[in-house]
C-alpha positions in Angstrom: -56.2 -86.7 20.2 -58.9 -84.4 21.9 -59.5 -85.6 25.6 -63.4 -85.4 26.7 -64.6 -83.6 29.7 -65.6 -86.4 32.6 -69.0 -85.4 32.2 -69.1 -85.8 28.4 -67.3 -88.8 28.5 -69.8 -90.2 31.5 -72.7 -89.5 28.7 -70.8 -91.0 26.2 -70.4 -94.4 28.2 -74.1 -94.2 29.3 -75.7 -94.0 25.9 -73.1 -96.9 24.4 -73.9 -99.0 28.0 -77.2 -100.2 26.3 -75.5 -100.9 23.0 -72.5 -103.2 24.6 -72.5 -106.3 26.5 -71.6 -106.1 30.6 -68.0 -106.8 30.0 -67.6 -104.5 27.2 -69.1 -101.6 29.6 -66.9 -102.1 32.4 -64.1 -102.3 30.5 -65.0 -99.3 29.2 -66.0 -97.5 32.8 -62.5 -98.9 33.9 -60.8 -97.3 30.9 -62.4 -93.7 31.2 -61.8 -94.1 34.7 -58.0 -94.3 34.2 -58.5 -91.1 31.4 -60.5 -89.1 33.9 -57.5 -89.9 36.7 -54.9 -88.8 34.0 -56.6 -86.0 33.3 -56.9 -85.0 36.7 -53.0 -85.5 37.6 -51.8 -83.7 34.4 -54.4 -80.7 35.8 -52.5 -81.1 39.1 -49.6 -81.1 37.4 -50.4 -78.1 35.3 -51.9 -75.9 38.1 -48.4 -76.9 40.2 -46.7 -75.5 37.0 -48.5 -72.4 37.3 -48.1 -71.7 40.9 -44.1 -72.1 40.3 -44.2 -70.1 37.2 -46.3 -67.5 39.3 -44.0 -67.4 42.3 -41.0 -67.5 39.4 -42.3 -64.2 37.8 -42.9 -62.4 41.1 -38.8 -63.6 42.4 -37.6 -62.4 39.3 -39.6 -58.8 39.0 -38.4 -58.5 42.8 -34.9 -59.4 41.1 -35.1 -57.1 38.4 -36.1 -54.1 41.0 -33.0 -54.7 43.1 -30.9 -54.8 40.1 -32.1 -51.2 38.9 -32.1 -49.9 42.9 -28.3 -51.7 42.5 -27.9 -49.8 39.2 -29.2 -46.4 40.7 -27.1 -47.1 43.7 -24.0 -47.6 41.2 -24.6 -44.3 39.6 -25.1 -42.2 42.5 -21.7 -43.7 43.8 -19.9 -43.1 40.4 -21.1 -39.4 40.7 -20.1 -39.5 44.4 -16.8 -40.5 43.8 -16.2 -38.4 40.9 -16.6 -35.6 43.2 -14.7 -37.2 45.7 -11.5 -37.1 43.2 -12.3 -33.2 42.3 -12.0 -32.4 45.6 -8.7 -34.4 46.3 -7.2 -33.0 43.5 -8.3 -29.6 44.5 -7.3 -30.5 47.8 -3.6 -32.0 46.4 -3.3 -28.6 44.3 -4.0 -26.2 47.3 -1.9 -28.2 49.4 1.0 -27.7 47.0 0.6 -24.2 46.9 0.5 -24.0 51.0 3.7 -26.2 50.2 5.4 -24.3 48.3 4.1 -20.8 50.4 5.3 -22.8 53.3 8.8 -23.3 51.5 8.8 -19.6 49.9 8.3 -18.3 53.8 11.2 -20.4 54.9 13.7 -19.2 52.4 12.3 -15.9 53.4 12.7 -16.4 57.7 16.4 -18.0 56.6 17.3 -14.5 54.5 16.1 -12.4 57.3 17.7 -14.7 60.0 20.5 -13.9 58.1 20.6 -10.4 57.9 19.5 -9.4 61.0 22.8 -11.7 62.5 24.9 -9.1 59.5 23.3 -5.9 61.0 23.7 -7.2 64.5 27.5 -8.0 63.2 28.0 -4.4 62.0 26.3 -3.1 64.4 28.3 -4.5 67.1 31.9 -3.7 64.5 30.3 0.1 64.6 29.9 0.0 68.8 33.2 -1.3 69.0 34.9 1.2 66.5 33.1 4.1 68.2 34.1 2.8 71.3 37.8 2.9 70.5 37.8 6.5 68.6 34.9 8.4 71.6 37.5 10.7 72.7 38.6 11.6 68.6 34.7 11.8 68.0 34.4 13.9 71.3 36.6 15.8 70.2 35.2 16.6 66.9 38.3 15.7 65.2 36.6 12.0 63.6 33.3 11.5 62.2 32.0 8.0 62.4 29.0 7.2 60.3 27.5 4.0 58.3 25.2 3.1 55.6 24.1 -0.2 53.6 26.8 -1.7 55.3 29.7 1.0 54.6 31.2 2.3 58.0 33.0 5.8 57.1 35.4 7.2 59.4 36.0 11.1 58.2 38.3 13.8 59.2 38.9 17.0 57.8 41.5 18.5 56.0 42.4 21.0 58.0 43.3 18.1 61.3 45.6 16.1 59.3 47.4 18.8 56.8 48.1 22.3 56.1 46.5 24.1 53.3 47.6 22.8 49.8 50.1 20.0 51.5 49.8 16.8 51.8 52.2 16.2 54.6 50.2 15.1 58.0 50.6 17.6 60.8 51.4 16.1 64.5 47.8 16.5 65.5 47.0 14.5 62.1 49.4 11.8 63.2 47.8 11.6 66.8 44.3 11.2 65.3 45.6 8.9 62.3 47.0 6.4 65.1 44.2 5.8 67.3 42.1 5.1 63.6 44.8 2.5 63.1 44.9 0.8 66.4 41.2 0.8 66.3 41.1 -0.6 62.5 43.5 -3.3 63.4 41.5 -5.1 65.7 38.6 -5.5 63.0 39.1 -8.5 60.8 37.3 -9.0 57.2 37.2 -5.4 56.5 38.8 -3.5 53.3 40.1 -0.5 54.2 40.0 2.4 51.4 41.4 5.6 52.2 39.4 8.6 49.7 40.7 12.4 49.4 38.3 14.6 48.3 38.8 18.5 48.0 36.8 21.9 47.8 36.8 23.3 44.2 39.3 26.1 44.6 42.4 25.2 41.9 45.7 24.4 43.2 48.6 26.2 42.2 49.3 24.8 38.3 52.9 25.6 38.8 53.0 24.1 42.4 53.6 20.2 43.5 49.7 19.8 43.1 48.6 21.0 39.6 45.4 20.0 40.3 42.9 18.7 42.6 42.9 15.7 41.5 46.9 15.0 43.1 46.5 17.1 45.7 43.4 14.2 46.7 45.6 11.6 45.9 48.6 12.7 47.5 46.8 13.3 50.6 45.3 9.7 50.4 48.2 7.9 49.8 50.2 9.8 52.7 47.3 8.5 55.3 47.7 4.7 53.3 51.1 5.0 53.9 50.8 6.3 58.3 48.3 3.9 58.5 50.4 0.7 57.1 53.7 2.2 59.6 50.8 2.2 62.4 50.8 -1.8 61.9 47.3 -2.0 59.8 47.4 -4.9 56.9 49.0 -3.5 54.0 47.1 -6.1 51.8 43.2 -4.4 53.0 45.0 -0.9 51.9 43.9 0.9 48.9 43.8 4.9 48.1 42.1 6.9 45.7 42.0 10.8 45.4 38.7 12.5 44.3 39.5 15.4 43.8 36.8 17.9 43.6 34.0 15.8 42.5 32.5 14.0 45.0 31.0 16.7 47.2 29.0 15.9 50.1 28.2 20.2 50.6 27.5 23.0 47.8 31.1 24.6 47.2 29.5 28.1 47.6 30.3 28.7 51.2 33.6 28.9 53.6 31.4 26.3 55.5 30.7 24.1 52.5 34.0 24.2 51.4 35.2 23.2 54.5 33.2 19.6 55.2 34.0 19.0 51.1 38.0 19.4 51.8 38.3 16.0 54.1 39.5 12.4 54.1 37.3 9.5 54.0 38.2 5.6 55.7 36.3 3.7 53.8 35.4 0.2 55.7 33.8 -2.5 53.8 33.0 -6.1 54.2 36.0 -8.8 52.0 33.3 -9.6 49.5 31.7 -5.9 49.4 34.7 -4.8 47.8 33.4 -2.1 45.6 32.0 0.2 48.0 29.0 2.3 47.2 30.2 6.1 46.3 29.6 8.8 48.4 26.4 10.9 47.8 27.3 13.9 45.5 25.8 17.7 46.0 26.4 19.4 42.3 28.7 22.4 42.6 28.0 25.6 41.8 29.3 27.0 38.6 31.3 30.0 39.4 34.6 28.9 41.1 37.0 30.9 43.4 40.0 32.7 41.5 42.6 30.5 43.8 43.7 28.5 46.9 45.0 29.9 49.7 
């Protein structure tokens, strides 16, 4: 049912107030009285229902800001710490290659460490050999030399035999025997005694037919002083040559002379197989004989 303004409803009572008796009017007046409060409180009502749906909207569009700022905010974090994790990783990568530089320069300092206390080592084997054979090396009678960790002691031919023998000579023997005392005092050395001669033949009908027993003989005959001078027999090995290993070209009474020698061959227990000695080609054209 429509409700009437208070106004209308104020007219409508004043033009049916001369149609009804006293007591009808009031009862009337007291009934649109009640409407018009009704109406008032349900206005009331309604205008308190606005105001809260009002203030409602405005918390919730203040709500609905934060959340997107809070969204915004959540983004700009996720890209933040997506960053974040590229650089860790870039940082855990780099760190593992300074790692393992770090480890790679370590093995490194312990190899060097290491071979500077083997050089040192030789070094101070080589002092104390030369120290023990300065009068033989004085004398010119022993040459004393070392490379890549292969101390040669060398004498020539012509100190420890005669020409085409291989039977040591007294001044061999007082040479040979200052090498061995000097060789017996170092310990975890192989000692290898080489011959090596010139290229002139032998004699074929003689003890030597060729060079290559004359170099042998000779070597074995210095194995053999060596042991009777007290040296290990179990660091001793031999081996002749021959020609073939010369350290001069064979086209000079000079050359000849430094190829025609024996070699004492020092090297460490597990350097067993020695590096060779350099070789200087010979010349072609050989010498009818030796004398």
């Amino acid at each position: 049912m429509r409700r009437l303004p208070p106004i209308a409803l104020a007219a409508t009572l004043a033009t049916l107030a001369g149609c009804v008796s006293t007591g009808t009017y009031e009862k009337k007046e007291s009934e649109a009285k009640q409407l018009r409060q009704s109406w008032e409180d349900e206005s009331a009502k309604r205008a308190v229902c606005e105001s809260r749906i009002a203030d409602t909207t405005k918390q919730l569009d203040a709500l609905t800001a934060d959340a997107n700022a809070l969204r915004d905010q959540i983004r700009a974090n996720e890209g933040t710490l997506s960053q974040k994790e590229s650089e860790l990783r870039a940082s855990r990568d780099k760190g593992a290659e300074c790692q393992a530089l770090v480890d790679e320069l370590s093995k490194s300092k312990k190899k060097l460490e290491a071979a500077k206390a083997e050089l040192e080592k030789k070094s101070g084997e080589y002092e104390q050999l030369a120290g023990a054979l300065r009068g033989e090396i004085d004398a010119g009678r022993v040459e004393l030399t070392e490379l890549r960790g292969r101390t040669s002691v060398k004498m020539k031919d012509k100190i420890l035999f005669a020409s085409g023998s291989a039977t040591i000579g007294a001044e061999g023997k007082v040479a040979l025997r200052k090498v061995a005392d000097a060789l017996r005092l170092l310990q975890g050395k192989l000692v290898r005694v080489e011959g090596h001669t010139d290229n002139l033949p032998t004699n074929p009908g003689g003890a030597f037919p060729t060079n290559w027993e004359l170099s042998t003989a000779r070597a074995l005959a210095v194995l053999r002083f060596m042991q009777e001078s007290g040296v290990d027999p179990t660091r001793l090995s031999a081996a002749g040559f021959g020609e073939f290993q010369p350290i001069s070209a064979n086209d000079s009474t000079e050359g000849r002379s430094l190829n025609r020698r024996i070699e004492i061959i020092l090297v460490p227990l597990e350097g067993a197989a020695a590096i060779p000695a350099p070789k200087v080609p010979a010349p072609a054209a050989k010498p009818a004989t030796k004398t």
